[in-house]
C-alpha positions, 0 to 999 in steps of 0.5 A: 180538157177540163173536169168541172166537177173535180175543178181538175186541169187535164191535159191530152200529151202527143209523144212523138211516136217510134215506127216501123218499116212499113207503117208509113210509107212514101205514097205518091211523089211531084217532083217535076210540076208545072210552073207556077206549081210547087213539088210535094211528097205524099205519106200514108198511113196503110197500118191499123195504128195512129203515129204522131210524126212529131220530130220524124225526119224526111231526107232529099236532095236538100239533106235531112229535114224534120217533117214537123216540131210539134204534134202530127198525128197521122190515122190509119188510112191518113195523108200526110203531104209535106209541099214545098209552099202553101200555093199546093192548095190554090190548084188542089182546091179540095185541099183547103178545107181537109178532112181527118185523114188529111194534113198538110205541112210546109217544108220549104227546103224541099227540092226533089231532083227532076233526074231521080234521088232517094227519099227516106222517111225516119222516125224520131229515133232515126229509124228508116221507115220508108225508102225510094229511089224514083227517076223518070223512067218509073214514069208510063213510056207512053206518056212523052210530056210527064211534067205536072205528073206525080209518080203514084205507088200502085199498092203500098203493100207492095216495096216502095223498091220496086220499080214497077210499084210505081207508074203515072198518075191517071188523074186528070189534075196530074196528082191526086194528093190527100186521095186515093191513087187513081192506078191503085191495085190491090196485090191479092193473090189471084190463080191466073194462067198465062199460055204462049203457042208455039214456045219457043216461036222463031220470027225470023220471017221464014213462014214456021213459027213466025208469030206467037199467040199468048193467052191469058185467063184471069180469076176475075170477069172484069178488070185492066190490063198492063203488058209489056216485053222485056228482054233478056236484061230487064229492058221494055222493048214493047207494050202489049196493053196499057190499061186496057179493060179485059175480061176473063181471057185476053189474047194477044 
């Protein structure tokens, strides 16, 4: 900008911004999109401070690659969505004319392993914000075709390690780059109570104690539910509910 008054030349100076675990993090993932479409990895910005991402590092299946050489600032609350090509806007039509809290680069020696890899996010001093291993079990089981369906982060508050941060995008385009996920949650801390009778229950079919009843109260009159069984070593054996609305009590 310059100061006419002065006559004197100043210039706006972006230096590329150290991070922090957290301050951006891997938000939403289309490692599988239909043909005709391009993958794509989604950032945000979940913090109250603005970072330029210039020189940042994003590493894939194809090795380390700078998200970007010049200036990129990313706001709080912004998306930064690193696409393998441009054509990512021709299906996200509300892409080609971006507000603010959107920025779109092209890196085109993104490739994203359909069988699951890790992604890592580093800033400028190589320092690892964000980390995520995805595979295609993070997907909903319910869901048999995911092909041009994104992995969404349900809370970025909430480890990108954590296998049931991440679920299947809900919107009716497969994605929802540049917007807020459509299974976003929020993680407040809620007093529900969650009751089973008989407990043990034995369902051997011999007439005692053959089928339980679990009952559920939350600290909210309105709101979804998602409940799955799993055994003894962590595997899903049965879904209760998917997304199903609930009151204050449900039971199954």
């Amino acid at each position: 900008d310059q100061d006419t008054s002065d006559n004197k030349l100043f210039r706006s100076v972006f230096v590329s911004e150290p991070g922090q675990a957290g301050s951006i993090v891997i938000n939403e993932i289309m490692y599988e999109p239909l043909t005709g479409q391009v993958e794509w990895i989604e950032l945000f910005n979940p913090s109250s401070a603005t970072y330029d991402l210039k020189e940042w590092q994003l590493t894939d299946n194809s090795g380390a690659n700078k998200i970007t050489d010049s200036p990129l600032v990313i706001l709080p609350g912004g998306y930064l969505i690193i696409s393998s090509d441009s054509s990512l806007m021709n299906y996200f039509s509300y892409l080609k004319n971006p507000d603010e809290l959107i920025s779109i680069v092209v890196v085109s020696s993104l490739s994203l392993n359909n069988s699951g890899e890790t992604i890592t996010v580093a800033d400028s001093l190589l320092t690892e914000i964000d980390k995520c291993s995805y595979s295609p079990s993070m997907h909903n089981p319910e869901i048999e075709d995911t092909r041009g369906i994104s992995l969404e982060r349900i809370n970025p508050a909430l480890p990108s390690s954590y296998l049931y941060n991440w679920s299947s995008s809900a919107n009716s385009l497969g994605a929802t780059p540049g917007r807020k996920n459509s299974i976003f949650a929020n993680a407040n801390s809620v007093s529900s109570d969650i009751t089973i009778s008989p407990n043990p229950f034995s369902p051997d079919g011999d007439g005692t104690d053959d089928v339980a009843v679990i009952n559920c109260k939350f600290a909210f009159t309105k709101g979804t539910i998602r409940a799955n069984i799993y055994d003894i070593r962590g595997r899903m054996i049965r879904t209760l509910a998917n997304n199903e609305l609930t009151g204050s009590e449900k039971t199954f």
